[in-house]
N, C-alpha and C positions, 0 to 999 in steps of 0.2 A: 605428977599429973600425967595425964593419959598424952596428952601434945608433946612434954617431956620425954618420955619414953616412944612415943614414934619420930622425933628428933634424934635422940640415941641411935634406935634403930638407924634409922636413915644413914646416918655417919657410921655407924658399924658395918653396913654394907655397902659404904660408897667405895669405890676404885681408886677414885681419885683421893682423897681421904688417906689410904692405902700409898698411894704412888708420892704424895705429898710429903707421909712419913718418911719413907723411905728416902728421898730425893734430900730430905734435913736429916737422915741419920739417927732421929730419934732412935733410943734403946728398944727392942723388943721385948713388949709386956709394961710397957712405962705407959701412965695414966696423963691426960692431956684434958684442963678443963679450957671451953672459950663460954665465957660469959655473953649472953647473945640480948639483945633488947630489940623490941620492934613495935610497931604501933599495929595496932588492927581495926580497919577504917570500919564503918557502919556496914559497907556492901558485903563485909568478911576479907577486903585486900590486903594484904600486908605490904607495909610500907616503909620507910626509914629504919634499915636495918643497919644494925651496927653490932658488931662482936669487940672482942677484948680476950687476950691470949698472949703469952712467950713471944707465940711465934706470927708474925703479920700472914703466912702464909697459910697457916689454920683459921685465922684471921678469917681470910678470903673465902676458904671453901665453905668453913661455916653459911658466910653470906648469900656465897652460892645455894647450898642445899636448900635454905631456907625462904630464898626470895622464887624456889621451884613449886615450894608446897599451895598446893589449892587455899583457895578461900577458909577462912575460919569461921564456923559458926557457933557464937556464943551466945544466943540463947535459948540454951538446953540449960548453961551455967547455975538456972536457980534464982541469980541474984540479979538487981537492975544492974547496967555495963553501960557506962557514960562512953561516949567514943568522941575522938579515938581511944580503944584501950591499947594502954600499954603493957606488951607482957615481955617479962624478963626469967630468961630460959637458960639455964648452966648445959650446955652441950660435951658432956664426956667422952672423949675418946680412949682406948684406950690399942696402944700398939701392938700388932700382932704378931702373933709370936710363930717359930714354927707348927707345933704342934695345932695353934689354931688354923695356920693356915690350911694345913694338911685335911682336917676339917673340915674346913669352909669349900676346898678343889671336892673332895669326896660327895658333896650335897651338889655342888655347881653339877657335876659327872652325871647324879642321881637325876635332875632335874632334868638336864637336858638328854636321859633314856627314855623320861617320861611324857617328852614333849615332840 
């Protein structure tokens, strides 16, 4: 889904994320899912997040990232949405490697010539 992949996104470009691997050692290039569930009230708030993961500390950020994201609005959806809906979102990370990092510094560099 399109919330899926801007969740990804989000954790693929967070720091912390980033600082978290590192701090637990995970392997470079090693894939990390956190199971995420949450409610999404009437107004679009999200509310009672909870993840599920190895590690409580992926755990955490998940929660963080997710309880940052704006209002959800679901009905573009198509379909009638009893609320609260419940939506349950696999958050993959995946740990970075050198070569990506190398990457990711060359676009940060890029960006900030262009700003």
């Amino acid at each position: 889904s399109s919330a899926q992949s801007d969740f990804n996104k989000m954790v693929r470009d967070s720091e912390s994320f980033r600082k978290t691997a590192e701090t637990l050692g995970l392997a470079p290039g090693s894939v990390h899912t956190i199971q995420t569930t949450f409610l999404v009230e009437e107004d679009g708030s999200i509310t009672n997040i909870t993840a599920s993961s190895e590690y409580p500390q992926l755990e955490a950020e998940a929660i963080r990232i997710i309880s940052t994201l704006p209002k959800i609005d679901l009905s573009d959806s198509g379909a009638p949405v009893h609320f609260p809906h419940t939506m349950k979102i696999p958050i993959t990370y995946r740990v970075e490697t050198e070569a990506m990092k190398k990457l990711r510094l060359r676009k940060e560099a890029r960006r900030k010539k262009t700003n």
